[in-house]
C-alpha positions as CSV (number, residue, x, y, z in Angstrom):
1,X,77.2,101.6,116.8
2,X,74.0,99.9,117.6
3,X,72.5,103.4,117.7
4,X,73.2,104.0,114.2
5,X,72.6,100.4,113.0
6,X,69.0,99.9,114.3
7,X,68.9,102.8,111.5
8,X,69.0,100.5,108.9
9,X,66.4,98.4,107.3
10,X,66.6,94.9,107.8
11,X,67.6,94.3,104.3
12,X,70.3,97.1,104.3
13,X,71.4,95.8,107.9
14,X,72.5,92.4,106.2
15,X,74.0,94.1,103.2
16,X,75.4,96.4,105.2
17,X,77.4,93.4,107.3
18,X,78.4,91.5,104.2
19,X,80.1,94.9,102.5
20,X,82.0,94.8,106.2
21,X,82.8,91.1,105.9
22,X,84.0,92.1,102.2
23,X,86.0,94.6,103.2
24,X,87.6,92.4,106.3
25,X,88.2,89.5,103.5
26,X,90.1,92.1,101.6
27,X,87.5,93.5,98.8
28,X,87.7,97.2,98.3
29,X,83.5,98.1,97.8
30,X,81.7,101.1,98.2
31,X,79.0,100.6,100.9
32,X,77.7,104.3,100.2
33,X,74.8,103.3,97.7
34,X,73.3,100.7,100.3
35,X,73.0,103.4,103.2
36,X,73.1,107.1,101.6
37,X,69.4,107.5,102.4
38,X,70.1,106.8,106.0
39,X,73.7,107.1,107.2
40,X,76.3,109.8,106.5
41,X,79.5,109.0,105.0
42,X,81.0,109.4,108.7
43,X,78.4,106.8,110.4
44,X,78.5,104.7,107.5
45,X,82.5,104.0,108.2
46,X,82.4,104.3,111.6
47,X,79.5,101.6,111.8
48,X,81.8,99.6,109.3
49,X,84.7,99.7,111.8
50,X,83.2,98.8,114.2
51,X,81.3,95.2,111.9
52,X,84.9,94.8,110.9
53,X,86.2,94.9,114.4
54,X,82.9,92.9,115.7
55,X,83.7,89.9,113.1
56,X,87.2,89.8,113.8
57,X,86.6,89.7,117.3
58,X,84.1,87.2,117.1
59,X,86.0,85.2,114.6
60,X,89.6,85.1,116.6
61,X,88.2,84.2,120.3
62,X,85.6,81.7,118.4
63,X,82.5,83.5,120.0
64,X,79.6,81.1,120.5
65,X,76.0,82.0,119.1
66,X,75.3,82.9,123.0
67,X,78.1,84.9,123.0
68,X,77.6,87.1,120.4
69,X,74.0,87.7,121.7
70,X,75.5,88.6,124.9
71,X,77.2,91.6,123.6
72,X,74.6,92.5,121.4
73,X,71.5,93.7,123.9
74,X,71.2,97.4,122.6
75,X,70.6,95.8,118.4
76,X,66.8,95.1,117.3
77,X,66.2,91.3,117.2
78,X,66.2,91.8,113.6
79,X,69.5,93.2,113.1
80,X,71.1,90.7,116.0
81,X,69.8,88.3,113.6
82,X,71.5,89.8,110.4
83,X,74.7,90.2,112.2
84,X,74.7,86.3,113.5
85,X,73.3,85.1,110.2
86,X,76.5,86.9,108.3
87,X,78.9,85.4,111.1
88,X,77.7,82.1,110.4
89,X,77.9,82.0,107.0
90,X,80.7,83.8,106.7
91,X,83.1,82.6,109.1
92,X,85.3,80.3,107.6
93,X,86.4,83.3,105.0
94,X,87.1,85.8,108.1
95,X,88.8,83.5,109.3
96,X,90.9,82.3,106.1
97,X,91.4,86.0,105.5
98,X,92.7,86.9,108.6
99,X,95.3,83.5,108.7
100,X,96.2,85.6,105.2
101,X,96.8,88.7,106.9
102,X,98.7,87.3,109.3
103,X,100.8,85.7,107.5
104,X,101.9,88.5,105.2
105,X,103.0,90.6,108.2
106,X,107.0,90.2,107.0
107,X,107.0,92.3,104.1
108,X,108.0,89.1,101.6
109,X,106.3,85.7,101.4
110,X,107.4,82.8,99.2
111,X,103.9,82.3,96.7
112,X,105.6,79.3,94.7
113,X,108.4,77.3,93.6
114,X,109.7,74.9,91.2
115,X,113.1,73.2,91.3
116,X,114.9,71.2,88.7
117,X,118.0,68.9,88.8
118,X,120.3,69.6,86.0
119,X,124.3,67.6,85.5
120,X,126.4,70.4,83.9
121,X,128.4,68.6,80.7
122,X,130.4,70.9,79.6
123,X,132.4,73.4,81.4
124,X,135.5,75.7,81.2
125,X,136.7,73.8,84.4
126,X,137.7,70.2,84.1
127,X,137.0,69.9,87.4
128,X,133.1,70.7,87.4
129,X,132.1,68.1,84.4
130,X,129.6,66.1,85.2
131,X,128.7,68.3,88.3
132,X,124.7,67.7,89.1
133,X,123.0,71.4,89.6
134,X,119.9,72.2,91.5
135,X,117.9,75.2,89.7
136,X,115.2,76.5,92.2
137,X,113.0,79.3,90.7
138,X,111.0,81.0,93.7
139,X,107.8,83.5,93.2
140,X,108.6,85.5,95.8
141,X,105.3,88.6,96.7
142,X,106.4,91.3,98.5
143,X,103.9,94.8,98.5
144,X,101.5,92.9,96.7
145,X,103.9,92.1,93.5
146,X,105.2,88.8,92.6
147,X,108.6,88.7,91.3
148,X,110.5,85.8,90.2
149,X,113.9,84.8,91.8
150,X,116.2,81.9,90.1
151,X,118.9,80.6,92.4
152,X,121.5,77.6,90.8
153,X,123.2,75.2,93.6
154,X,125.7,72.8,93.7
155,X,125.8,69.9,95.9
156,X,127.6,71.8,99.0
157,X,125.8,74.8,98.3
158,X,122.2,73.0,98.3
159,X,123.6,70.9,101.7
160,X,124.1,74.7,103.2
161,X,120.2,75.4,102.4
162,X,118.9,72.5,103.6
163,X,120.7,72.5,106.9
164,X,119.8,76.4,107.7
165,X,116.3,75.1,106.6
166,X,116.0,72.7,109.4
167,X,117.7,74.9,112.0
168,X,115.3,77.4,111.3
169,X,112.5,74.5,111.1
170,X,113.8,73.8,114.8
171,X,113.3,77.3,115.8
172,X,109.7,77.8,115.1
């Protein structure tokens, strides 16, 4: 990689790590333009692997400055530079968009909810007049879509969720 990186212009070798930090935080960009003078399409993603692999690295075993430098010897100073000027400023997204990444691994994640108490009045049953209902309406994303899910409880069945809440509360 450092090869094929000391390549690069200074000012490409910066723009060149942010379209890898991009890419890392989830933005799809084309980092052709930047380095078709220089790179071929094959060392351009192979370079970009490898910044995507060097951030998240860096990012997950919280390298130090000293660190970094360490395992950076064969760069130019100047591209060193770019790469530990990017992680810098940059770090605190990496590392939000990995937590994201993460924590989409199960194919369905719960986005948003809202829940509303509701007493039923009228009813075909005598029984359940008066009966105080829960509606919860979850946003549920799974493969990127959000679809809404509405689930109506009474008082046992809402005691049911909350319980196998906490259990699984316990668990983690």
């Amino acid at each position: 990689m450092a090869a094929v990186l000391n390549r690069l212009p200074g000012s490409d070798c910066v723009k060149f790590c942010h379209r890898a930090v991009d890419e890392l935080c989830g933005s799809k960009s084309s980092c052709r333009s930047d380095t078709a003078d220089t790179l071929s399409l094959s060392e351009s993603l192979n370079v970009l692997d490898s910044l995507k692999a060097f951030y998240t690295l860096a990012v997950v075993n919280n390298y130090s400055d000293e660190e970094v430098l360490a395992g950076m010897t064969d760069l130019d100073h100047s591209h060193t530079k770019a790469l530990l000027n990017v992680l810098r400023s940059r770090k605190a997204e990496i590392h939000a968009a990995l937590l994201e990444k993460t924590n989409c691994i199960s194919s369905t994640s719960l986005q948003d909810f809202d829940w509303q108490l509701k007493l039923a009045l009228s009813s075909d049953n005598i029984s359940s007049l008066q009966t105080p209902l829960v509606s919860l309406n979850l946003n549920v994303k799974r493969n990127g879509h959000v679809t809404p899910v509405a689930i109506e409880m009474n008082r046992e069945e809402l005691n049911t969720l909350i319980s196998s809440l906490e259990a699984a509360n316990k668990m983690l």
